[in-house]
Every structure is written in structure tokens, then in C-alpha cells.
C-alpha positions as CSV (number, residue, x, y, z in Angstrom):
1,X,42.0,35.3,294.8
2,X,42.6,32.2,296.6
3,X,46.9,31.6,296.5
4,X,47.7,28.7,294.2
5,X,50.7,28.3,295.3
6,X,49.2,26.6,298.6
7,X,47.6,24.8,296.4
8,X,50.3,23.8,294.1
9,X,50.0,19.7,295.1
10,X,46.4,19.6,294.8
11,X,45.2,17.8,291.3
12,X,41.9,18.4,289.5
13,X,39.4,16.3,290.7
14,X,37.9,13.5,288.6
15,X,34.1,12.8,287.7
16,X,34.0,9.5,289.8
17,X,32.6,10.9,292.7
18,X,30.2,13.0,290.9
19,X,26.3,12.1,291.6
20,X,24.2,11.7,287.8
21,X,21.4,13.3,288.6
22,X,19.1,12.0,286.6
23,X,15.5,10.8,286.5
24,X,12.8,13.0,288.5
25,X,15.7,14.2,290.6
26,X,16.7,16.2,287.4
27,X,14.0,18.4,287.5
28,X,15.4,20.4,290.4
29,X,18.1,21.9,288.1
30,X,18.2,24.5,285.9
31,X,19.3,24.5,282.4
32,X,22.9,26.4,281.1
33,X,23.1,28.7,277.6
34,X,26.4,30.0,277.5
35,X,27.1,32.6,275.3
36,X,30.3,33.6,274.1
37,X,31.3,36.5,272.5
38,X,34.9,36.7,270.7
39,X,36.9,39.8,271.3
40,X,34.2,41.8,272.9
41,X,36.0,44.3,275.5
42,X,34.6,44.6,279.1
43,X,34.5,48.4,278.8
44,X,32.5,48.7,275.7
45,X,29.5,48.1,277.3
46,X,26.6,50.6,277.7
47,X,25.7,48.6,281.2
48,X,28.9,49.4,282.7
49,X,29.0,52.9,281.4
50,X,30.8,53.3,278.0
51,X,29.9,56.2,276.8
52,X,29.5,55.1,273.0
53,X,28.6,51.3,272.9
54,X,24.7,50.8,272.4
55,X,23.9,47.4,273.6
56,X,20.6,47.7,274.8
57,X,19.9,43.8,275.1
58,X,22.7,42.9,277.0
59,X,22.1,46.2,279.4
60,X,18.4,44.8,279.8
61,X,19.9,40.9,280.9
62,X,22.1,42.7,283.9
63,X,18.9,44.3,284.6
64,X,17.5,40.8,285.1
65,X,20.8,39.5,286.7
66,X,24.5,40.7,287.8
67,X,27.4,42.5,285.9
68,X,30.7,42.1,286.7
69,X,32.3,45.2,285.6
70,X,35.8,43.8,286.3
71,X,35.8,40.5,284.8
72,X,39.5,39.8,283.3
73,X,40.7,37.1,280.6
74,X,42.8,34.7,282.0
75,X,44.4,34.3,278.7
76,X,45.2,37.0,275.9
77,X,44.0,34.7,273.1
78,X,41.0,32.5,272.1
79,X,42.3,28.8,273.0
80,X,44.1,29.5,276.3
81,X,41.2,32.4,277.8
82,X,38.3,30.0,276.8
83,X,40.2,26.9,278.3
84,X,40.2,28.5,281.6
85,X,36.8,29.3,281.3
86,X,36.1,25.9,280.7
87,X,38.0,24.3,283.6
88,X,38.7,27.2,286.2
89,X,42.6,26.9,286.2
90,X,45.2,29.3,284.3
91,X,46.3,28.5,280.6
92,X,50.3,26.6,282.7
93,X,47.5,24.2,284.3
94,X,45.1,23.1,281.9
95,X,47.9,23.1,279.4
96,X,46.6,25.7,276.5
97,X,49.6,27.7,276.6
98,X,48.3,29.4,272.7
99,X,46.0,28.7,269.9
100,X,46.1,25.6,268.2
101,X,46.7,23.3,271.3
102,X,43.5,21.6,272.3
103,X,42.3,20.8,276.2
104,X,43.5,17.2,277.2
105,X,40.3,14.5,276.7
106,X,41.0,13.6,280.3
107,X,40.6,17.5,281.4
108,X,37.4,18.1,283.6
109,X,35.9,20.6,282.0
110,X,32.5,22.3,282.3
111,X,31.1,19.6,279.2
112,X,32.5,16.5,280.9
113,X,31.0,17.7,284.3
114,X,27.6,18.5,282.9
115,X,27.5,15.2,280.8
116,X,28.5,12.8,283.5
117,X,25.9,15.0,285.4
118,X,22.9,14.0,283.2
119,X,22.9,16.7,281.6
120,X,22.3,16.5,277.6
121,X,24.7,19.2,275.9
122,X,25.2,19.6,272.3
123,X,28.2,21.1,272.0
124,X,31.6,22.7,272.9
125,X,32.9,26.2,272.4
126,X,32.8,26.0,268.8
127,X,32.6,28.7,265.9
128,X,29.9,26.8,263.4
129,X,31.7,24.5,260.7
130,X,32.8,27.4,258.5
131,X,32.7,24.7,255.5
132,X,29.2,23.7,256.1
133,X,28.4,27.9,256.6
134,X,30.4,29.2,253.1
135,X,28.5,26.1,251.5
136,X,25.0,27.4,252.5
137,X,26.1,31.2,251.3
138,X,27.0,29.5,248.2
139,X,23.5,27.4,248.3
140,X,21.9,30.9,248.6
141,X,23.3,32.5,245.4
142,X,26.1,33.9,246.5
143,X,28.2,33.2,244.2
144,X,31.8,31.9,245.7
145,X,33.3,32.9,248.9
146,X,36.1,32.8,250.7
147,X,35.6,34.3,254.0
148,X,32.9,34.0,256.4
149,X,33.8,37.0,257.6
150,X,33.9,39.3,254.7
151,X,31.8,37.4,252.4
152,X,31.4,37.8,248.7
153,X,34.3,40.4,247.8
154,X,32.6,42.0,245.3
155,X,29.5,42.8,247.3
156,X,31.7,44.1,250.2
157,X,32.9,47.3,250.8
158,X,35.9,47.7,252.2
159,X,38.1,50.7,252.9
160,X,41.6,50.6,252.2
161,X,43.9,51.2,255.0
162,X,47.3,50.9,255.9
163,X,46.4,47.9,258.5
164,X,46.9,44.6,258.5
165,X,43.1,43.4,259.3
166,X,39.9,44.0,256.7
167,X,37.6,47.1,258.0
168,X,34.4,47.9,256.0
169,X,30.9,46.3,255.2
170,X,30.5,42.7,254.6
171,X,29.1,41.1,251.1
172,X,26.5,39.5,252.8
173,X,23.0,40.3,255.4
174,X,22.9,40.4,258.8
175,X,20.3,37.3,258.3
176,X,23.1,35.3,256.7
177,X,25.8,36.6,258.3
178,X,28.4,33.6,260.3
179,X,27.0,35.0,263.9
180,X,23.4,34.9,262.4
181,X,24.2,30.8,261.4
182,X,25.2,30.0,264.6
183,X,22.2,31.3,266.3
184,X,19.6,29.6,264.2
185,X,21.9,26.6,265.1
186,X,20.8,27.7,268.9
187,X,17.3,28.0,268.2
188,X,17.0,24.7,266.3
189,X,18.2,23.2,269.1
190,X,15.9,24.8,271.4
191,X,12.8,24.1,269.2
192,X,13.8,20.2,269.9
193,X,11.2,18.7,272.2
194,X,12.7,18.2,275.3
195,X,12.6,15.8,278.5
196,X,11.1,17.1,282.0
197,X,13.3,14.9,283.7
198,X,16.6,16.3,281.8
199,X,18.4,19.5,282.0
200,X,20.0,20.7,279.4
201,X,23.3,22.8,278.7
202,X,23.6,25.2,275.1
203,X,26.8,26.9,273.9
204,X,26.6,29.7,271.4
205,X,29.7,30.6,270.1
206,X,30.1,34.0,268.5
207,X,32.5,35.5,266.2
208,X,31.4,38.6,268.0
209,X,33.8,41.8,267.3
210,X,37.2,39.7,266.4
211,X,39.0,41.1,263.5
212,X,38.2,41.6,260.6
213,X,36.7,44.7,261.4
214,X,34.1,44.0,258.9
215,X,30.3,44.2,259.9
216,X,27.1,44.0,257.5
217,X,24.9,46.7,257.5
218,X,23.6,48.7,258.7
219,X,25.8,47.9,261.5
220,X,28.6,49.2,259.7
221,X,27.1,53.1,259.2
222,X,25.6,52.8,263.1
223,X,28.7,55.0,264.6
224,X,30.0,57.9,262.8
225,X,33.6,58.1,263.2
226,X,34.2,61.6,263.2
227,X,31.8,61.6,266.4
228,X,33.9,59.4,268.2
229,X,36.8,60.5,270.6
230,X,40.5,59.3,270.2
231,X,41.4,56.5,272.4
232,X,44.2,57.2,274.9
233,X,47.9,57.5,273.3
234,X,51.3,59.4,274.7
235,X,53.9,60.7,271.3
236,X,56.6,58.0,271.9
237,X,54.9,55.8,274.6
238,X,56.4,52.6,272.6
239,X,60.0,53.8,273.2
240,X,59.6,52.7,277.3
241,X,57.1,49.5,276.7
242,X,58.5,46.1,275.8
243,X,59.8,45.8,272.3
244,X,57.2,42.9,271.6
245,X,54.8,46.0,271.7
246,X,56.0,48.5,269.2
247,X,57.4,45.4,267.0
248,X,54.0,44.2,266.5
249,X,52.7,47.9,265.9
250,X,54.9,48.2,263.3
251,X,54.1,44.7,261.9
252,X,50.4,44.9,261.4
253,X,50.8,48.4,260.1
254,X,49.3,50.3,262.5
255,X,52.2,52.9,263.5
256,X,50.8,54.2,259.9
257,X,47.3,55.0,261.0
258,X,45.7,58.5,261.3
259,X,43.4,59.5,263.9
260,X,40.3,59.2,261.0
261,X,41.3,55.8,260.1
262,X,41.6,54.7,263.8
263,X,38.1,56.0,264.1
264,X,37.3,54.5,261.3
265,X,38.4,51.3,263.2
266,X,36.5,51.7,266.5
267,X,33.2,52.7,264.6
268,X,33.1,49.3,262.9
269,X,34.8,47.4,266.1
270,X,31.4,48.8,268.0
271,X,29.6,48.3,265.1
272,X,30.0,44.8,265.1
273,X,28.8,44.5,268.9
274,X,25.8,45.8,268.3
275,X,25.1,43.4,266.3
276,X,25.6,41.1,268.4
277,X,23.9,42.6,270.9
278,X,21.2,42.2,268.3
279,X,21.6,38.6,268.0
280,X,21.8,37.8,271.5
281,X,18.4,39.7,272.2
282,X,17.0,37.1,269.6
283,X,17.8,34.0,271.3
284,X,17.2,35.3,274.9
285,X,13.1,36.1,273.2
286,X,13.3,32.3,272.0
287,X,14.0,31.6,275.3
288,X,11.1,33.1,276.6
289,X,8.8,32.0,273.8
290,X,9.4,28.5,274.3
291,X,8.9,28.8,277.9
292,X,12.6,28.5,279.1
293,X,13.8,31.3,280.6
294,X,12.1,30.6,284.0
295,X,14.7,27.2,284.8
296,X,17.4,28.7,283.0
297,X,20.7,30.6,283.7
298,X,21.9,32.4,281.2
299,X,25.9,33.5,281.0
300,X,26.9,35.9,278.6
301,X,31.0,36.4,278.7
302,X,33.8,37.4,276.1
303,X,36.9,35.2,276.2
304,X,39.3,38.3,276.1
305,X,39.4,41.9,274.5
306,X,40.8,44.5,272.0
307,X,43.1,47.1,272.5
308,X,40.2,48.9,271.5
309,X,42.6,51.6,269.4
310,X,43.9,52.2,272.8
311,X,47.8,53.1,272.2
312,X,47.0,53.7,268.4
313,X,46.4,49.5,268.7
314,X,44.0,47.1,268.3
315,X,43.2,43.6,268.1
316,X,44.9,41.3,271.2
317,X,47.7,39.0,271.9
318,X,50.7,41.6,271.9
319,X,49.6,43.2,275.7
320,X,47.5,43.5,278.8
321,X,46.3,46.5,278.9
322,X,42.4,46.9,280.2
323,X,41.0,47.2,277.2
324,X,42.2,44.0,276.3
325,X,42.3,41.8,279.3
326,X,38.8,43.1,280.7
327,X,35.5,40.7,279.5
328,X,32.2,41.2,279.4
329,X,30.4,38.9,282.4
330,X,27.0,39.1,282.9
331,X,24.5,36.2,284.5
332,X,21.0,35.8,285.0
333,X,19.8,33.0,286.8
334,X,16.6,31.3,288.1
335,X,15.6,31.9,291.9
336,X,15.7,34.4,294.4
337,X,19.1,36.3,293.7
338,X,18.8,39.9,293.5
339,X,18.3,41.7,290.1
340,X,20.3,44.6,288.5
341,X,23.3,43.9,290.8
342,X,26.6,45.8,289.6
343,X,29.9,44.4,290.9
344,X,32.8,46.2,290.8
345,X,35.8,44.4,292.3
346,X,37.8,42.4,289.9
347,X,37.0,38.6,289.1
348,X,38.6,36.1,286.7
349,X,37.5,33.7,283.9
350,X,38.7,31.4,285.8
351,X,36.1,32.2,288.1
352,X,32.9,31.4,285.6
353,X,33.6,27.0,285.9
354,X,32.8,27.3,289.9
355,X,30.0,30.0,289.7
356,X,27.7,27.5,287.2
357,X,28.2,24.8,289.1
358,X,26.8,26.6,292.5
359,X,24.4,27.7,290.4
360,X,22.9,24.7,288.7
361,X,23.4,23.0,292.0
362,X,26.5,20.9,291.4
363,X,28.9,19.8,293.3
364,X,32.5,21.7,293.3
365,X,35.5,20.7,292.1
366,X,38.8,20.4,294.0
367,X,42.1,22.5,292.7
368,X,40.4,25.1,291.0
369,X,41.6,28.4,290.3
370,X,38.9,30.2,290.6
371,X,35.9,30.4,293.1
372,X,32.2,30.7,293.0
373,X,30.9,34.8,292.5
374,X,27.5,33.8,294.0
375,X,28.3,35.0,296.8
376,X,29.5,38.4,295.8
377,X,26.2,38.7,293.5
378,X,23.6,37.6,297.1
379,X,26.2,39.7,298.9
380,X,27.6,37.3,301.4
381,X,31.0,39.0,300.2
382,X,31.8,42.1,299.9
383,X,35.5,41.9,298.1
384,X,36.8,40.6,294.9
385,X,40.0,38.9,293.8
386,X,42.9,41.2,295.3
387,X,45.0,39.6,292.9
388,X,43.9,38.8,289.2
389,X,46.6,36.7,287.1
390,X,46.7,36.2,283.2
391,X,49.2,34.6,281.1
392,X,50.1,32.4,278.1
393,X,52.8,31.3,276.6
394,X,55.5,28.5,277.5
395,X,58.6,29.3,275.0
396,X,60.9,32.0,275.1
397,X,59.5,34.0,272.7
398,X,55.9,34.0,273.8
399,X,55.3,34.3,277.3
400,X,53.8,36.9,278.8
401,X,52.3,37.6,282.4
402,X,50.3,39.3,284.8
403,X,48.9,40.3,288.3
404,X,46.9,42.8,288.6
405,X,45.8,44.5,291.6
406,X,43.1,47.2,292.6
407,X,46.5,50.0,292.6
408,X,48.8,48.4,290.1
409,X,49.7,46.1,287.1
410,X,52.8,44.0,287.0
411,X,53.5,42.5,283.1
412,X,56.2,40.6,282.3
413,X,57.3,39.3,278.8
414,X,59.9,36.5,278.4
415,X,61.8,37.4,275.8
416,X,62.7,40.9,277.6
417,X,60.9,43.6,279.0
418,X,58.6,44.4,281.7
419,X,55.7,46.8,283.0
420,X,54.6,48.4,285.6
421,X,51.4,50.6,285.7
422,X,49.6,52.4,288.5
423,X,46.0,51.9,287.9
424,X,44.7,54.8,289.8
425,X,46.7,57.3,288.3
426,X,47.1,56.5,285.2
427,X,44.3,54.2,284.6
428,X,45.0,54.3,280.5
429,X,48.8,52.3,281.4
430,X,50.5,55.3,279.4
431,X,53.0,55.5,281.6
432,X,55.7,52.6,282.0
433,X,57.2,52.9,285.5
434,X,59.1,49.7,285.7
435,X,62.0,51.7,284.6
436,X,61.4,54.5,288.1
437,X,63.8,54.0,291.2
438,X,61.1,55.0,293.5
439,X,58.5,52.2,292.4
440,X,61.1,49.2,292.7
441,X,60.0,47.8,295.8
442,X,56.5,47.5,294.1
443,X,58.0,46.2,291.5
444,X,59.7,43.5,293.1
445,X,56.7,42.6,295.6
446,X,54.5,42.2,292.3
447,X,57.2,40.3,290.4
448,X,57.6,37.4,293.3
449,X,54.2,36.9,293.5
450,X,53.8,36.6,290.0
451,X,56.8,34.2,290.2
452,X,54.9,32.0,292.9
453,X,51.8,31.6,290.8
454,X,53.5,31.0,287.9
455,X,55.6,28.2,289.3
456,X,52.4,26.9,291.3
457,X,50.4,26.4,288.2
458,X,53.1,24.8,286.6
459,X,53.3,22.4,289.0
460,X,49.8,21.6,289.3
461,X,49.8,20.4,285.5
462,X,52.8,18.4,286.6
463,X,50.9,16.8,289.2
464,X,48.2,15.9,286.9
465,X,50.5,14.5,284.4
């Protein structure tokens, strides 16, 4: 990764020097559909190997494209990972320190690049106005309901447990579920006529695997628990992590899980990917029914992960471990690049802004974070980031950061606490080794440069101030 903290005068370029392209010249450009997928782990994937995960759709579009197999979150929570998604910088730059700030008006982001491009877009990163969706569940005689998610309680099934998060089978179809609204959303706006002389750029935003752990069927009976391994745990490993860690395992109730229930767990968590694997193999055949596929790119990305019932845990927002940080990434574009490329070396979120813009042909911004993967996938580079950084927070009680390297993971929590992991040896971070004599001067390397990106991002929002 290019060092921000050469970079740390620099200021995000504005639109004013940006060409519209539009008339005949439009023509030459592809379309964008961006999908996003909430929650969805990198590793649980049958494209880059998981041994459970059945997504055959999504294995078939990095047949057609490129898989990143090391994409990480720059962020540990919706707002501040799909921010830097959005605008290429980390969540101290573009200001989305949690959920519930929104991204500055004057941000550039990936919308007001594409509209003061020429191109038409219909929307942001949004979940589909929940109102407007419990409305039409009601409309279809459901009866009242509550939760998009869940549906109507009493046609739900859901299994008691100990946790803090809903797990069963949702009161409602697959056909009507709040993923399945979204998409005909999509495919409305597909079946628009559209203008030869103007590109367009589509955002589908799924609710994807994010807690609840409730799925409709038969998505929900798809894994059988008691076939599933146990995710990685060591007896005690919470006593040597920060105490964020085993405060918020105690919290949502999940020190008080058993080995069936967490199974329980990761059968409906994988459950409710491939159903959206389902979904997304839907709109990817309207694409090619209406004729689109041929001038279009197509990104399919997760804004961060779940623990995955990694360290008896799920969910996100408490730590970085792999599970968690690592995102699905997978592209198919238009053109000559090759097909059924698998990278391996790591990349960032912040990495996705640059890479559509090379591929639609547009111009590239100034101060970014990240930095085109195009030529990774064509194979003009052979190397990833060295260093990958991820981080949110700005008050004393909820920062937490990263750098990750191909050997080792430095993660550092504000209020007290730190880790250090080495990747190659213990590639499931059960072992804390911050505490270890003999692993200090790693330590200490990882920690200033962790320090100097921090402190270079947080000038950069300065700068644009």
C-alpha cells in the first residue's frame, strides 16, 4: 500500500476538472452494478475454497472475472467500511468514524464522480425504505410486522438461545423477503428504457448475512449443524485479548453458548448467503436478458465480515480477526482482461473507488488511499498491499486499529489493550503475543507505522476541512 503519510498534505481532489462525458462520446463506457453484500465474510466463499459455503453463482462470476481472496474492510462496521468504499480513503479521512455519521455532501465519492460524469445513477448504498417494504408485507396479507428481518412472529420459527441476536426461520418467502425487494427494485430499474448515448451506474444493497441470523426457507434447513466443524477457539483465550473482547462476549450472551447452538449459528449465518447467492444469480440473468452484460462491469463486495463463530463469537465490531475484516471482492468486466483470475495478496476497500474508475475509463483522483487492482488482475503487478490498515473510532472508548501484513497483525484498542498475531503460525489469531518479550521489536515496528498512518489520515481530513 502506497504510504499516506507522504501523502498526508495532499487533499481529495474536486470534480471541477473532471470531463462530462456525454453525448456520442458516452458510448465508449461501460455501465457499473455494484452489489453489496452486508456481513458476508471473505472466507466463506466456495470460490476461494471454504469448505462448506455453496455459492455457486458468485463462484461462476470469478469464473467470468477476478477474485480477490484477500480483500480486507477498511472499517469494522457498515457506515465507516462502505464510506471507504465509496471514496478510497480510511474511515479518520472521509470522516465516518461509526454508524450513524453520514459522508460530508462535499465528499467525492464514487456517486458524485459518476454523476458529474454523465453518468445517470439511481441511488446510494442504501438498504430499501424498510417503511415502504413492512407496508407492502402488510399489503400482501401478512398481517402486522415489525421486522423486516424476521417478519411476521408468528409464522417464524425461531430457536431460543442464550444470544443476544434472533436465529431461526423467517415469517415470510424468499419471494418477499427484504433482499428479494431490493432486487426487484434493481430489475425495475433495468427494465427502464435506456439512452445509447448514456451509461449508467446501479447499486444493490443487500441485507446479506447481517444478524439476525434469521433466513427463510429453505435456506434455513440447507446446512445441517451437526455436519459442520467447530470454528477455531483456545479454553481461556479471552483472559490474554483486550478486555473490549471478552466484555462484549459476555454482553451479547455468547460465553453461554454450546458447541450445538454455535452450529446452530453458522448453519443459518451460511444459510443466509446462499440465498443471496441465489439472488444475486437472478439479477446477473437480467442482466443478460436484457442485453447488458456485454458493456457492463459488475462488482460484487461485502463491506466487512463476521466472526464467523470464530472464538465462540460472531457478528462484528468488537475485533479484527480474519473472519471479520476479510470481504468478499469479485469483478467482471467488459473487454479483454483475463477470466478466472485468483489473486491472493491482500487489497483494501479502499482500493474498489480507484479500480472502477480505471475500469469505466475515468479519470483518477488525487489523495486517495487506495490504488487501482487492474493491474494486478492483467498482471502488470505481481504484489499486493504489504501493508493493509483498518480502523474506526475517534473517542476513547471506541477506537480500534490495525496493520496487517503478509506475517503479522498489529491491533490496537484505545481504551487499553493490544494484539499481536503471527499469521503464518497461527493463522486462526488464538494466540495473543503482544504480551511475549521476544516479539517486542515487532511489536514496536508495527505499532509506529500504525501511529504514522493514523496521524496521516487524520491530517488529511484536516486539510480538507
Amino acid at each position: 500500500m502506497r504510504d499516506p503519510s507522504r501523502r498526508a498534505l495532499l487533499r481529495v481532489t474536486t470534480l471541477a476538472g473532471l470531463p462530462r462525458l456525454i453525448g456520442a462520446d458516452r458510448r465508449r463506457f461501460p455501465n457499473l452494478v455494484f452489489i453489496i453484500a452486508d456481513q458476508h465474510s471473505g472466507l466463506a466463499l466456495g470460490c476461494a475454497g471454504h469448505p462448506v459455503a455453496r455459492t455457486p453463482r458468485l463462484d461462476a462470476l470469478a469464473r467470468q472475472g477476478v477474485l480477490f481472496t484477500h480483500a480486507c474492510t477498511a472499517g469494522i462496521t457498515c457506515g465507516p467500511s462502505r464510506a471507504s468504499l465509496d471514496t478510497g480513503l480510511h474511515a479518520q479521512a472521509h470522516g465516518v468514524a461509526r454508524n450513524g455519521i453520514p459522508l460530508s455532501k462535499d465528499a467525492t465519492s464514487i456517486y458524485t464522480v459518476l454523476k458529474e460524469s454523465g453518468y445517470s445513477a439511481p441511488a446510494e448504498h442504501t438498504h430499501s425504505d424498510r417503511k415502504e417494504y413492512l407496508q407492502w408485507l402488510t399489503s400482501l396479507g401478512y398481517g402486522e410486522v415489525t421486522d423486516p428481518i424476521i417478519g411476521p412472529k408468528d409464522k417464524a420459527k425461531l430457536i431460543p438461545m442464550p444470544y443476544r441476536f434472533e436465529v431461526g426461520r423467517a415469517g415470510m418467502s424468499k419471494a418477499h423477503s427484504l433482499d428479494a425487494f431490493s432486487l426487484q427494485a434493481a430489475i425495475r430499474f433495468l427494465e427502464q428504457p435506456k439512452s445509447d448515448s448514456q451509461a449508467f451506474g446501479l447499486w444493490v444493497q443487500l441485507h446479506g448475512s447481517h444478524d439476525p441470523y434469521v433466513v427463510p426457507a429453505p435456506y434455513d434447513t440447507m446446512y445441517r449443524p451437526a455436519s459442520l466443524p467447530m470454528p477455531p477457539y483456545k479454553r481461556g483465550e479471552y483472559d490474554s485479548k483486550p478486555a473490549r473482547q471478552k466484555r462484549t462476549w459476555q454482553a451479547q450472551g455468547a460465553d453461554k453458548l454450546s458447541d450445538e447452538q454455535i452450529k446452530t449459528i453458522l448453519a443459518h449465518y451460511f444459510g443466509m448467503i446462499s440465498q443471496t447467492d441465489s439472488l444475486v444469480g437472478e439479477l446477473l440473468d437480467k442482466l443478460s436478458e436484457f442485453g447488458l452484460d456485454q458493456n457492463t462491469v459488475v462488482i460484487y463486495a461485502g463491506d466487512h465480515g463476521d466472526t464467523m463463530g470464530y472464538h465462540r463469537m460472531f457478528t462484528k465490531g468488537f475485533a479484527l480477526y480474519e473472519p471479520a475484516v476479510r470481504i468478499p471482492l469479485i469483478i467482471r468486466a467488459p473487454g479483454d482482461l483475463p477470466r478466472g483470475v485468483r489473486i491472493d495478496a491482500a487489497v483494501s476497500g479502499v482500493d474498489v473507488l480507484p479500480t472502477v474508475l480505471d475500469l469505466l475509463g475515468l479519470p483518477p483522483l488525487k489523495g486517495l488511499h487506495g490504488r487501482s487492482l487492474v493491474p494486478l488482475w492483467d498482471g502488470r503487478e505481481r504484489f499486493g498491499s504489504e501493508e493493509v490498515f483498518a480502523g474506526q473510532g475517534d473517542d476513547k472508548t471506541d477506537r480500534i486499529v490495525m496493520i496487517r501484513t503478509p506475517r503479522w497483525k498489529l491491533v490496537r484498542y484505545a481504551e487499553g489493550g493490544q494484539e499481536l498475531y503471527n499469521l503464518e503460525t497461527d493463522p486462526a489469531e488464538l494466540d495473543n503475543l503482544a504480551a511475549e518479550p521476544k516479539y517486542a521489536d515487532a511489536a514496536r515496528r508495527l505499532s509506529r507505522r500504525l501511529d504514522d498512518w493514523d496521524r496521516a489520515c487524520k491530517n488529511q481530513l484536516e486539510n480538507r476541512s
